[in-house]
C-alpha positions in Angstrom: 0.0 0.0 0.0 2.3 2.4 1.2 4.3 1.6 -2.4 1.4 2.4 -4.3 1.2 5.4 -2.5 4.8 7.0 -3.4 4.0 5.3 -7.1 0.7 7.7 -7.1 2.6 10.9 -5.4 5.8 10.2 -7.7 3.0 10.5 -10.7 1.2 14.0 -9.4 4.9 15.3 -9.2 5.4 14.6 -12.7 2.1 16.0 -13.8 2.8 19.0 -11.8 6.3 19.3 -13.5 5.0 18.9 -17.0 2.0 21.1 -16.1 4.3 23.9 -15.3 6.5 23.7 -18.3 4.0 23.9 -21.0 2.4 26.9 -19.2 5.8 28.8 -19.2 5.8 27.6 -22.9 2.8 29.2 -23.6 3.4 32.6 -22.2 6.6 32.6 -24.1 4.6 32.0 -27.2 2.4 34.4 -26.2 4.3 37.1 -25.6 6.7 36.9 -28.8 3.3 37.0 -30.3 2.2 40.0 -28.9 6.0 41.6 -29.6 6.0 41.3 -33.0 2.7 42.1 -33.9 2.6 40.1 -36.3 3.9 41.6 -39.4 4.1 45.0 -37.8 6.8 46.2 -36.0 8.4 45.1 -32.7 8.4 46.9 -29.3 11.4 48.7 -27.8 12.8 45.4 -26.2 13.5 43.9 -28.4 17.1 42.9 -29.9 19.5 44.9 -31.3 19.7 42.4 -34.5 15.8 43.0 -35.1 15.0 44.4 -38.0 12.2 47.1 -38.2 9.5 46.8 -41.1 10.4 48.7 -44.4 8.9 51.9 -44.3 8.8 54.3 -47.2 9.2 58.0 -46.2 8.5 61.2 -48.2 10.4 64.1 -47.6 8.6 67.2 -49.5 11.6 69.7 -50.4 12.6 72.9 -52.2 15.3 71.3 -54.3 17.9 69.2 -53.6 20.3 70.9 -56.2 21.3 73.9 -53.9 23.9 73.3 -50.9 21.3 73.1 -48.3 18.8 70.9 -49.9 20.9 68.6 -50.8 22.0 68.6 -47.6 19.3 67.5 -46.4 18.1 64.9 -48.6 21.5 63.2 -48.9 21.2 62.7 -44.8 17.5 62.0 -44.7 18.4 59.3 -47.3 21.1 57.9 -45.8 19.6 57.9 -41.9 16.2 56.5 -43.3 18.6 53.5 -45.3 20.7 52.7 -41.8 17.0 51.8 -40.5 16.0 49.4 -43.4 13.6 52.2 -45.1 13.1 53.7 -48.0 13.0 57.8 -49.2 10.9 59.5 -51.7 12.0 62.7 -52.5 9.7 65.6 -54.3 11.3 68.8 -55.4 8.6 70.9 -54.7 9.7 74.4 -54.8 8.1 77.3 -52.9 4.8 77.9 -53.9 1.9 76.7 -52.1 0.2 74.8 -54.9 3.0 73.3 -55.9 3.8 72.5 -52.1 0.2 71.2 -52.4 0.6 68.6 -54.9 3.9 67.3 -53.5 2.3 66.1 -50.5 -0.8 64.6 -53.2 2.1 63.2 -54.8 4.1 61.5 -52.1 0.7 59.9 -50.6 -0.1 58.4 -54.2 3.8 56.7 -53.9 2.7 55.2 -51.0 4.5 56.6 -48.4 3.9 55.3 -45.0 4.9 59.4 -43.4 5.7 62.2 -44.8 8.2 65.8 -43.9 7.6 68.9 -45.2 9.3 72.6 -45.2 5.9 74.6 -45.9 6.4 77.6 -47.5 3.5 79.7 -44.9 1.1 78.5 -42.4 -1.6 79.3 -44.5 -0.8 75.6 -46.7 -0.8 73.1 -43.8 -4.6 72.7 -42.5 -4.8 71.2 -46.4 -1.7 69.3 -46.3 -2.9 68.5 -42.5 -6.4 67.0 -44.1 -4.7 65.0 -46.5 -2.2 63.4 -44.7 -5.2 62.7 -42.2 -7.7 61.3 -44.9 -4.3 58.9 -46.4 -4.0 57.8 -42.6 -0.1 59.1 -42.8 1.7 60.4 -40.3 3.8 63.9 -41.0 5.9 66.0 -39.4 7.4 69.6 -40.5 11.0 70.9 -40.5 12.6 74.1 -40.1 9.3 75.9 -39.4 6.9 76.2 -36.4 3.2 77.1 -36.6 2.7 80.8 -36.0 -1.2 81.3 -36.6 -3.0 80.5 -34.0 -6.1 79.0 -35.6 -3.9 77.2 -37.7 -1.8 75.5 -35.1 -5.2 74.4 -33.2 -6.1 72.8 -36.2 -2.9 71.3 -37.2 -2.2 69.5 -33.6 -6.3 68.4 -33.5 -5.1 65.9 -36.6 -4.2 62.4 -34.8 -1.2 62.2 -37.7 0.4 65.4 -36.7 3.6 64.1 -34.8 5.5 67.5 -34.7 8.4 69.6 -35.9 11.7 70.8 -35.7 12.9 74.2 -36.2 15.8 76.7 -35.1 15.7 79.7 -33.3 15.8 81.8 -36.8 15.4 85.5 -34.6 18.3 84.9 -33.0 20.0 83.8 -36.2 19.5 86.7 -37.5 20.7 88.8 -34.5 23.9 87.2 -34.6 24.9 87.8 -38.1 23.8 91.2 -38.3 25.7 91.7 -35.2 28.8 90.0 -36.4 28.4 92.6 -39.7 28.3 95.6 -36.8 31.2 94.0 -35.3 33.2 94.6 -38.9 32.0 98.0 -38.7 29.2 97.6 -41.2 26.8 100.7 -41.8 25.3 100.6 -45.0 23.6 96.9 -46.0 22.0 95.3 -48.9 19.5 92.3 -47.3 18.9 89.8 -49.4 15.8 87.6 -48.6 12.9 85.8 -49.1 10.0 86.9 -50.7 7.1 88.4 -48.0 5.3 85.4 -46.4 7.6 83.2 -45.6 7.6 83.1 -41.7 11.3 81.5 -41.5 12.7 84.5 -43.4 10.6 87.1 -41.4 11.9 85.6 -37.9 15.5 85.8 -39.0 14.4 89.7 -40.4 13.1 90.4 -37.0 16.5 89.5 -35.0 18.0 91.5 -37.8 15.7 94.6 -37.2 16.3 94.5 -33.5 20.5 94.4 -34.2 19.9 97.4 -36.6 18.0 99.4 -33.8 21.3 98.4 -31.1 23.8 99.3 -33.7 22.7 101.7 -36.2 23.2 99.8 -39.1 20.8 101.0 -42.1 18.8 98.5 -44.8 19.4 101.1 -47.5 18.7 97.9 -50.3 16.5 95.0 -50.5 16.4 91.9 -53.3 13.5 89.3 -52.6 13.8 87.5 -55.7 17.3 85.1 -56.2 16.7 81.3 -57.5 20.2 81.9 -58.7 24.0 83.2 -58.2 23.7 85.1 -61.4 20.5 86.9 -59.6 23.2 87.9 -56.8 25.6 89.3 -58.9 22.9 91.8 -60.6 21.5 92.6 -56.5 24.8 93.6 -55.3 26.5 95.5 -58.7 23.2 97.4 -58.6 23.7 98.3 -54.6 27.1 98.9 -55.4 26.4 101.6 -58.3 23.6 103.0 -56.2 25.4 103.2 -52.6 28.8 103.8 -53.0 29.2 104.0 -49.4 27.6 99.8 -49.4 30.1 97.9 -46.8 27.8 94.5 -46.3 25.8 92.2 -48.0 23.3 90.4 -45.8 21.6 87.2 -46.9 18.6 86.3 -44.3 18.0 83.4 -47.3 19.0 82.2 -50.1 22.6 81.9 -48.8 23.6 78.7 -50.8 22.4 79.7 -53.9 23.3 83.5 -53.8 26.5 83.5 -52.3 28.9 82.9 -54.9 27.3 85.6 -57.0 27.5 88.1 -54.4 31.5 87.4 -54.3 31.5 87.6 -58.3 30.2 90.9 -58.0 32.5 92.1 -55.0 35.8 90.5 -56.9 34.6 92.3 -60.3 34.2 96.0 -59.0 37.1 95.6 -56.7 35.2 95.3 -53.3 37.0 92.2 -51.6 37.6 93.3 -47.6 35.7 96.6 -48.5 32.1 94.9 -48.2 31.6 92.5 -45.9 29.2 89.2 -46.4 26.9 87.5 -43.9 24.5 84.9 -43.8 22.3 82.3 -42.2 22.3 79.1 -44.8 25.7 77.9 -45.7 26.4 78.3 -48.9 29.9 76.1 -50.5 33.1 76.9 -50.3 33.5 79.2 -47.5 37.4 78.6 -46.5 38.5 81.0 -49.4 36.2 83.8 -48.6 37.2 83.5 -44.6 40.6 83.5 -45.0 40.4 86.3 -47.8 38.7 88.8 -44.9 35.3 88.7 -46.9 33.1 87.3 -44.5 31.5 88.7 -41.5 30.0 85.5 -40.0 27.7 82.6 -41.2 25.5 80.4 -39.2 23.9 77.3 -40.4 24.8 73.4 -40.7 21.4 72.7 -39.7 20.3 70.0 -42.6 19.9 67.5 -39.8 16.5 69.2 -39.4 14.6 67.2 -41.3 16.5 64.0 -40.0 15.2 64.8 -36.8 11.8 64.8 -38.1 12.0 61.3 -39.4 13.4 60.4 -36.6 10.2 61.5 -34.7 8.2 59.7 -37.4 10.2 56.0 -37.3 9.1 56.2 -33.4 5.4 56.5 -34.3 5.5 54.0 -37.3 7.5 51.7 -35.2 5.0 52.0 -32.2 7.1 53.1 -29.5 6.2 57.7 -30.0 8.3 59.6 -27.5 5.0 61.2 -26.9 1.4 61.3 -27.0 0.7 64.5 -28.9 2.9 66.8 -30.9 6.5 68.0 -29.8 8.9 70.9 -30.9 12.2 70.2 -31.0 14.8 73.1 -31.4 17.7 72.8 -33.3 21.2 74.4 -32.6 22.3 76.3 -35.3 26.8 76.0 -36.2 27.8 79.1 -36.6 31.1 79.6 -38.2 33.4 83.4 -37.7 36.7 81.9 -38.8 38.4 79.8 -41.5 39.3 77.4 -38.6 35.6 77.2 -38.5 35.1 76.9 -41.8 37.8 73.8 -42.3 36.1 71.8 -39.0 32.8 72.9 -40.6 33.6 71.1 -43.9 35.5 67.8 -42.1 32.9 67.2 -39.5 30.0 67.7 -41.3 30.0 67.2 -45.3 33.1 64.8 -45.4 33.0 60.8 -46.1 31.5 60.4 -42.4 27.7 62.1 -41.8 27.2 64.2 -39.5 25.0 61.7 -37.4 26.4 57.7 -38.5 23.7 55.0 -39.4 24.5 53.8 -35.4 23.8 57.2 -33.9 20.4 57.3 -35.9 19.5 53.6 -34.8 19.8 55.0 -31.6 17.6 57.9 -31.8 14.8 55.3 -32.4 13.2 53.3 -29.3 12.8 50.2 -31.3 16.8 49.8 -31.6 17.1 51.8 -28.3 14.6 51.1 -25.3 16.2 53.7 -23.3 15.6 56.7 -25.7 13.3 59.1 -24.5 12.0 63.0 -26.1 14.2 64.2 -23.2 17.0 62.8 -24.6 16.4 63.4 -28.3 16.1 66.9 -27.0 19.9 67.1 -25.2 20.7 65.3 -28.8 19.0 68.4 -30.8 20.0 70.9 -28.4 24.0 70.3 -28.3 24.5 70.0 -32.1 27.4 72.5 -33.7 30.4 71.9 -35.1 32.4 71.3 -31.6 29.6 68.1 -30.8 30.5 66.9 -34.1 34.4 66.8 -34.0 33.6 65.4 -29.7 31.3 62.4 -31.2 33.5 61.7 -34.4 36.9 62.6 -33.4 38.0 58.6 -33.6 36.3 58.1 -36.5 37.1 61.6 -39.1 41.1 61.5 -40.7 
């Protein structure tokens, strides 16, 4: 009897046992299950050999033939490649309705989200209702929302993540100031046309250094697209203000800037007039080292990156928030050739300015730790000294 009765505990032990083991087995099972989504994307925890579903994102952009632009879509491209995705770019220029059908256009490509640099407020409760009728998520860089109605409606959309953007009034401070610095008096500003709210900030920091220093706006030019446009702004300033000592661009920096040295080389003015602008434009080593410029500020192409970023998050399912963010970007601002030379290394060389790693990083998927916090120090300490800090190993 008392055999039979270890034989019969012996058995329940086993049961117990087994029991146990397939119920661990099936929480396992469960919970990969749940982790993966199926065919959608898994949650922060998981591995660092995961790979994240292919999304296809559209970035909405100006050009991408001038310095800055393609700037920006030659790091967009190669950030949204290190994470397994794929870009579509559309050159949409400056006006709304063309603005307008490059965001029709990138939903027809079938782009999971979408960036866009839009030209006014005035475009994006239409670009808002189409991305929110395509179910897409977008985001906006190097602008913020200034009218009020228009930034109600804008966040209400569920597909609004947010945007990135610099602090364009101080930019424009700074360089007029570094012109006053160089003893500028008399200035030709060369900027967008009216509307354009990035331009109109940067004017405003200008206007305020202007009323500190006495500087004078005796000439305007609104309408570059090209150098040769430059060269005609400032040999027309020159033969009407003799007295002209600076040459201001609040925009169209990259594309005006060589024309503006054209004109200052061909009527004798090199060291006489001064150059400033926010936007870098190429080749700035000669013109610092030959006393032409006053300062520059710019290097901020990672803007859209940092909006993609934001939008990888959401797609992946892990948003650093639940409703809209801002992040600011730092703007590099460069007063020598020194400057210039670290500019060009650190940022435009063989290594980008942010490597396929550092942008895995940014994204909670790869990196369970990230947080808006952080992508915020990340935003907030970029220049020209992070970059050298970061890549200093890795940059010959």
């Amino acid at each position: 009897m008392k055999k039979a009765r270890k034989l019969i505990a012996l058995a329940l032990a086993c049961t117990l046992v087994l029991s146990a083991a397939l119920t661990g087995c099936g929480t396992s099972a469960a919970s990969s299950t749940s982790a993966s989504g199926g065919s959608e994307a898994q949650p922060a925890n998981s591995t660092q050999t995961a790979t994240l579903k292919k999304f296809k994102i559209g970035l909405s952009i100006w050009s991408t033939s001038d310095s800055l632009g393609k700037s920006c879509s030659d790091l967009v491209k190669s950030s949204v490649e290190a994470l397994g995705g794929e870009m579509v770019v559309d050159a949409s220029g400056l006006t709304p309705e063309k603005q307008i059908s490059s965001v029709e256009n990138l939903i027809s490509s079938g782009c999971d989200a979408l960036t866009i640099c839009p030209f006014s407020d005035s475009i994006l409760p239409k670009v808002s209702q189409l991305c929110t009728e395509a179910k897409i998520p977008f985001t906006i860089y190097f602008r913020e929302i200034h009218d009020a109605a228009v930034k109600k409606s804008v966040e209400s959309s569920p597909y609004y993540v947010g945007n990135c953007c610099e602090d364009e009034t101080t930019a424009g401070y700074n360089i007029a100031k570094a012109m006053a610095d160089k003893g500028c008096k008399k200035i030709l500003l060369i900027s967008m046309p009216r509307g354009d709210t990035t331009a109109e900030n940067r004017e405003n920091g200008i206007a305020k250094c202007l009323q500190e220093t006495g500087m004078q706006i005796v000439s305007e030019c609104r309408d570059i697209s090209q150098a040769s446009d430059a060269t005609k702004a400032v040999e027309s300033a020159i033969a009407a203000f003799p007295d002209l000592d600076g040459v201001l661009f609040a925009s169209f920096g990259p594309a005006g800037f060589g024309g503006a040295i054209q004109a200052l080389k061909q009527h004798d003015k090199i060291g006489k007039i001064y150059v400033g602008s926010v936007d870098f434009p190429n080749d700035l080593q000669e013109s610092f080292k030959n006393n032409t410029v006053a300062g520059m500020c710019g290097g901020h192409f990672a803007d859209p990156m940092f909006t993609v970023i934001m939008l990888y998050n959401r797609l992946a399912g892990t948003p650093l928030a639940d409703k809209p963010v801002t992040l600011k970007l730092n703007f590099a601002y460069l007063k020598s050739a020194t400057d210039a030379d670290n500019y060009y290394k650190y940022f435009t060389g063989s290594v980008p300015v942010y490597t396929g790693d550092e942008v895995k990083q940014m994204v909670k998927y790869y990196n369970k730790d990230m947080t808006l916090e952080k992508l915020n120090q990340i935003t907030q300490s970029y220049g020209v000294e992070d970059a050298m800090k970061r890549h200093k190993n890795l940059v010959k």
